[in-house]
Short mmCIF file of the C-alpha atoms (twelve columns), coordinates in Angstrom:
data_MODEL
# 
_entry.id   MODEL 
# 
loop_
_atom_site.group_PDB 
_atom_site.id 
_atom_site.type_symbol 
_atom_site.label_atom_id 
_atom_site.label_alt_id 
_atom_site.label_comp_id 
_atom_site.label_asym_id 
_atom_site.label_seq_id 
_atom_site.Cartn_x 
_atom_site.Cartn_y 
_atom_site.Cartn_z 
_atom_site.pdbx_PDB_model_num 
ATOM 1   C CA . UNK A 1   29.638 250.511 106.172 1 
ATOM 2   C CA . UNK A 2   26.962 252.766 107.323 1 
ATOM 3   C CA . UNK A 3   29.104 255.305 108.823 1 
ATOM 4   C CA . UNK A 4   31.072 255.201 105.509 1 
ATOM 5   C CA . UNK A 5   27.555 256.234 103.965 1 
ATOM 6   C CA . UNK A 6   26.781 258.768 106.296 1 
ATOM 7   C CA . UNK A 7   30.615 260.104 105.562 1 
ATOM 8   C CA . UNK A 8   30.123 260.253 101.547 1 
ATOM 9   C CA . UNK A 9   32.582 257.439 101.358 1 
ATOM 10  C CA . UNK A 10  30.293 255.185 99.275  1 
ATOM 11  C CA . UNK A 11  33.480 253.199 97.686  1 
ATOM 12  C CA . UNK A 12  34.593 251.815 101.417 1 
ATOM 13  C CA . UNK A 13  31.182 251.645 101.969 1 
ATOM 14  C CA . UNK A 14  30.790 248.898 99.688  1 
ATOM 15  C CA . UNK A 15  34.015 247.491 100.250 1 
ATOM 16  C CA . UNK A 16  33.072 247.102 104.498 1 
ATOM 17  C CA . UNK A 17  30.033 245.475 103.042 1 
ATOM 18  C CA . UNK A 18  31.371 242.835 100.815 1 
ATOM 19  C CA . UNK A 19  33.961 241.935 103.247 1 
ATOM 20  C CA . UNK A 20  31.197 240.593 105.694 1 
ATOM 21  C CA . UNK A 21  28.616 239.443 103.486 1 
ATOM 22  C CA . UNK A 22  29.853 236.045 102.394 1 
ATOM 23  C CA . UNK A 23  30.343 235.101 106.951 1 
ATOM 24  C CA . UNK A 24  26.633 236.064 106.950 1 
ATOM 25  C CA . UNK A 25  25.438 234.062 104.456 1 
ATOM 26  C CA . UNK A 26  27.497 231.142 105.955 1 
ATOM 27  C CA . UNK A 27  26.007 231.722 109.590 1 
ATOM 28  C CA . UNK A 28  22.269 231.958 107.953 1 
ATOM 29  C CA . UNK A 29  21.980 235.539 109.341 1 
ATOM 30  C CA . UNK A 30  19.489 236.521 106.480 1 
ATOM 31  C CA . UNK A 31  18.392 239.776 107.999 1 
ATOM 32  C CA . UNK A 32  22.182 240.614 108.349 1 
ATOM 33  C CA . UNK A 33  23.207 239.233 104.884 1 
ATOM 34  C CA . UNK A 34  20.429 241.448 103.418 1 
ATOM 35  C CA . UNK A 35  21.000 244.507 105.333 1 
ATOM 36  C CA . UNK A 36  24.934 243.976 103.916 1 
ATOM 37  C CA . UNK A 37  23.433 243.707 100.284 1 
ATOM 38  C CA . UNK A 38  21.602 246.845 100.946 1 
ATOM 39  C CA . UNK A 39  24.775 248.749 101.957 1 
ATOM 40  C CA . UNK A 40  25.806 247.003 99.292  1 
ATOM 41  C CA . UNK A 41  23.636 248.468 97.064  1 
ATOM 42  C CA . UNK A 42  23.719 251.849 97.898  1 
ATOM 43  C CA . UNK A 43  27.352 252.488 97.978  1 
ATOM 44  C CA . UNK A 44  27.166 251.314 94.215  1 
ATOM 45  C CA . UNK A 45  24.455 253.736 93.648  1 
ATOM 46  C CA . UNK A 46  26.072 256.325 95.052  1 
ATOM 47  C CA . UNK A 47  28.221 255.803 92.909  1 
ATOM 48  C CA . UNK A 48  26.484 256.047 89.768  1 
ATOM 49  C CA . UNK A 49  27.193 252.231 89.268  1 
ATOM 50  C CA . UNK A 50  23.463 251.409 88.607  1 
ATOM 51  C CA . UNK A 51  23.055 247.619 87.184  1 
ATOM 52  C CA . UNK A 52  25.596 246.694 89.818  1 
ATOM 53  C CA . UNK A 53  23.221 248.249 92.258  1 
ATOM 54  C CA . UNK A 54  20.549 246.484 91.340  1 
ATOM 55  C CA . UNK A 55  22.677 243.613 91.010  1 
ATOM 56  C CA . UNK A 56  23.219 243.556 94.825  1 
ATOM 57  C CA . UNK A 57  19.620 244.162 95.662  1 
ATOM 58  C CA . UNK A 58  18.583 240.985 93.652  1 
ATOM 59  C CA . UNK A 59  20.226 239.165 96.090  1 
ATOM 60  C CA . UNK A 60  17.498 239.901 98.661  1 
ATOM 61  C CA . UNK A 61  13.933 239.195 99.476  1 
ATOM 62  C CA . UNK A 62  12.264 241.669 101.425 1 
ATOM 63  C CA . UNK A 63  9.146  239.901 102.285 1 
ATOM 64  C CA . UNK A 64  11.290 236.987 103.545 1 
ATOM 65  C CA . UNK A 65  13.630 239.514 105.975 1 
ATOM 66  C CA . UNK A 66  11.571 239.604 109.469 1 
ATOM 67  C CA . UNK A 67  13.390 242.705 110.555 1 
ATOM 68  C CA . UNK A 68  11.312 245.890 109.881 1 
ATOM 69  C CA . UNK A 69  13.849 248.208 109.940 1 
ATOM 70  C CA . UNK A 70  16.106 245.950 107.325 1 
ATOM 71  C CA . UNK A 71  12.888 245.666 104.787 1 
ATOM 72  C CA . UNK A 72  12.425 249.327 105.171 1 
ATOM 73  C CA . UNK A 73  16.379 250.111 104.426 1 
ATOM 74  C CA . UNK A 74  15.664 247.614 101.591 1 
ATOM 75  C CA . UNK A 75  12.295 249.039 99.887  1 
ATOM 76  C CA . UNK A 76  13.793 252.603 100.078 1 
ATOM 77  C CA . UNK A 77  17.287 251.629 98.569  1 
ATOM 78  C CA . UNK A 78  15.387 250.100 95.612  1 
ATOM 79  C CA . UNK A 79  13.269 253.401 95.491  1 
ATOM 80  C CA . UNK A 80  15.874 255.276 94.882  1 
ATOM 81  C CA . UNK A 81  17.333 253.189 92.509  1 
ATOM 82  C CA . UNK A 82  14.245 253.330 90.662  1 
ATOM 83  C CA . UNK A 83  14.411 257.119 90.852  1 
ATOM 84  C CA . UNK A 84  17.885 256.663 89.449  1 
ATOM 85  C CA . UNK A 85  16.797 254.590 86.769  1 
ATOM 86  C CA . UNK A 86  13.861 256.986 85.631  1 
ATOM 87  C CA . UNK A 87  11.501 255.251 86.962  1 
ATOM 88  C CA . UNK A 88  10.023 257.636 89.354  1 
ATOM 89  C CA . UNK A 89  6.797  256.745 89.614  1 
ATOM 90  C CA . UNK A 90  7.434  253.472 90.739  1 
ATOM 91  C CA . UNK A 91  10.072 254.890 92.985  1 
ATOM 92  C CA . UNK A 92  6.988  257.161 94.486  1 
ATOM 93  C CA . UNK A 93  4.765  254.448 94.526  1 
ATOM 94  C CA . UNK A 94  6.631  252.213 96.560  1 
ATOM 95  C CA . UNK A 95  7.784  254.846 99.254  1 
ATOM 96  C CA . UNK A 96  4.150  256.067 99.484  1 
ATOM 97  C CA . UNK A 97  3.171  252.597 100.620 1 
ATOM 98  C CA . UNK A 98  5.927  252.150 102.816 1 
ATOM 99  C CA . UNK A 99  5.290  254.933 104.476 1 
ATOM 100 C CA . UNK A 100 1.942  254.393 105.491 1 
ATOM 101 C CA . UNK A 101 3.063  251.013 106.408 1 
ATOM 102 C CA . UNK A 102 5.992  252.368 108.722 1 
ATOM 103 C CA . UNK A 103 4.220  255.325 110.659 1 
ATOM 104 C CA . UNK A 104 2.443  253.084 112.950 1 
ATOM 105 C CA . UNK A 105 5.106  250.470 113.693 1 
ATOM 106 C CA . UNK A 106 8.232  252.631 113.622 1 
ATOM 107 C CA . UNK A 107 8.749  256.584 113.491 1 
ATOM 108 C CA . UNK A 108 11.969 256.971 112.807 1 
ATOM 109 C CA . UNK A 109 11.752 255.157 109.255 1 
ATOM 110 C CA . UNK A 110 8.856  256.687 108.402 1 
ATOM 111 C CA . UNK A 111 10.832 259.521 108.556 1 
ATOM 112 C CA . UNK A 112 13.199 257.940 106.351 1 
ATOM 113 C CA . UNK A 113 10.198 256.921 103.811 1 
ATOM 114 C CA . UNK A 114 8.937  260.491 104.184 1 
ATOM 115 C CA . UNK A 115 12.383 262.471 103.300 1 
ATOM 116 C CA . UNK A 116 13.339 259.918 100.485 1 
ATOM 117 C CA . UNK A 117 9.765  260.309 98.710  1 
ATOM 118 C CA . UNK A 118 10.189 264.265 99.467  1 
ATOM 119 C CA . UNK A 119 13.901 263.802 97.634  1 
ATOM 120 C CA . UNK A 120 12.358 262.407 94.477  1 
ATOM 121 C CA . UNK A 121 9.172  264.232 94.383  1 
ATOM 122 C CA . UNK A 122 10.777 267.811 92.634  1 
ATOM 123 C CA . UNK A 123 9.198  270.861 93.508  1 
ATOM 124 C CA . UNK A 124 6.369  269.439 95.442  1 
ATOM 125 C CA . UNK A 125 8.578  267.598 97.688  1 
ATOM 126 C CA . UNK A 126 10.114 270.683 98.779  1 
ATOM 127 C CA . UNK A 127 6.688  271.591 100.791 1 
ATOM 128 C CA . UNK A 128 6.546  268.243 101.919 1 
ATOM 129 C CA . UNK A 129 10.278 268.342 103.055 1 
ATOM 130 C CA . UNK A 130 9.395  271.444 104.887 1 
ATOM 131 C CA . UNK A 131 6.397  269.872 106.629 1 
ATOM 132 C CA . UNK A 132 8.756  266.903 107.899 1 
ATOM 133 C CA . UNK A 133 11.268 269.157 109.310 1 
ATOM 134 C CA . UNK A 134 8.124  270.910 110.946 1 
ATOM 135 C CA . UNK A 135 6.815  267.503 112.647 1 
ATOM 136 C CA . UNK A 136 10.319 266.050 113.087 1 
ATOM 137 C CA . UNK A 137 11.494 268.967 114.854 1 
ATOM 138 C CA . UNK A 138 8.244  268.779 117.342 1 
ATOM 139 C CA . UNK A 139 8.926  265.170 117.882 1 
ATOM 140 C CA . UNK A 140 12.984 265.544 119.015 1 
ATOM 141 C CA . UNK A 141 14.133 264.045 115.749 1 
ATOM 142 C CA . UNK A 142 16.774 267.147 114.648 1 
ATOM 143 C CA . UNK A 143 18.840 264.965 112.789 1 
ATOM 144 C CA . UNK A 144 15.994 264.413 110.743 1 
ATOM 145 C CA . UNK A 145 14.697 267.747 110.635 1 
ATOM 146 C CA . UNK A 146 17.923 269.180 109.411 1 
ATOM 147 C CA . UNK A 147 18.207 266.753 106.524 1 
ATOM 148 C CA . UNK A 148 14.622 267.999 105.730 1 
ATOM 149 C CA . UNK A 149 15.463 271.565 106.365 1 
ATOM 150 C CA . UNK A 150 18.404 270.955 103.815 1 
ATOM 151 C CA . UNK A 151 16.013 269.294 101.125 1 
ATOM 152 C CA . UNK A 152 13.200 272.356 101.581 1 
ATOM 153 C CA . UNK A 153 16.321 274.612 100.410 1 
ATOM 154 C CA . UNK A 154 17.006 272.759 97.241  1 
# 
């Protein structure tokens, strides 16, 4: 489902997703389950399909998931749904905080926190996008610092 993501196919995306949520719920697997609803989730709002978006992500818990890099796919899937929803101060909000909380346990999602808050910010976030690609490039992340490269453009 992620490589349907990453390949614009949000529609198969969703439909990987759905296929394998229900065996992780049965096995328990609620990091798993979650990270499914977050697929989930973003497929549909890629989509445009916004209350069934936020449909899926009411199925998780965040603070319950012990696996860092699930929460953080979580709290930045429902930041951009918030974005999507207007809401884009709360969207800001929330991937300010989880970006100070993921630069000292994990750089490669605060990466992620970094160029989804520089997506949402408008014109500002263009500088800040800039300044990502900048850092990421120094640290060896060039996936990342083309994505930022791409947002800096507009």
């Amino acid at each position: 489902a992620m490589l349907d993501l990453d390949e614009h196919e949000p529609a198969r995306a969703v439909a990987t997703a759905m296929r394998v949520q229900p065996e992780l719920a049965l096995r328990g697997a609620r990091g798993d389950e979650a990270h499914a609803w977050a697929l989930i989730a973003r497929g549909l709002l890629d989509q445009g399909k916004l209350a069934e978006a936020r449909a899926a992500l009411d199925h998780t818990r965040p603070d319950e998931i012990q696996i860092f890099r699930i929460r953080v796919d979580l709290q930045i899937t429902a930041a951009r749904l918030d974005a999507a929803e207007g809401n884009v101060v709360r969207a800001l909000a929330r991937l300010d905080q989880l970006r100070d909380e993921s630069i000292p346990h994990y750089l490669p999602l605060a990466y992620e926190a970094r160029l989804a808050h520089a997506t949402l910010a408008g014109p500002a976030g263009r500088v800040e996008a800039a300044a990502i690609a900048a850092d990421a490039t120094k640290h060896g992340f060039l996936g990342v610092a083309r994505r930022a490269r791409a947002i800096a453009k507009g």
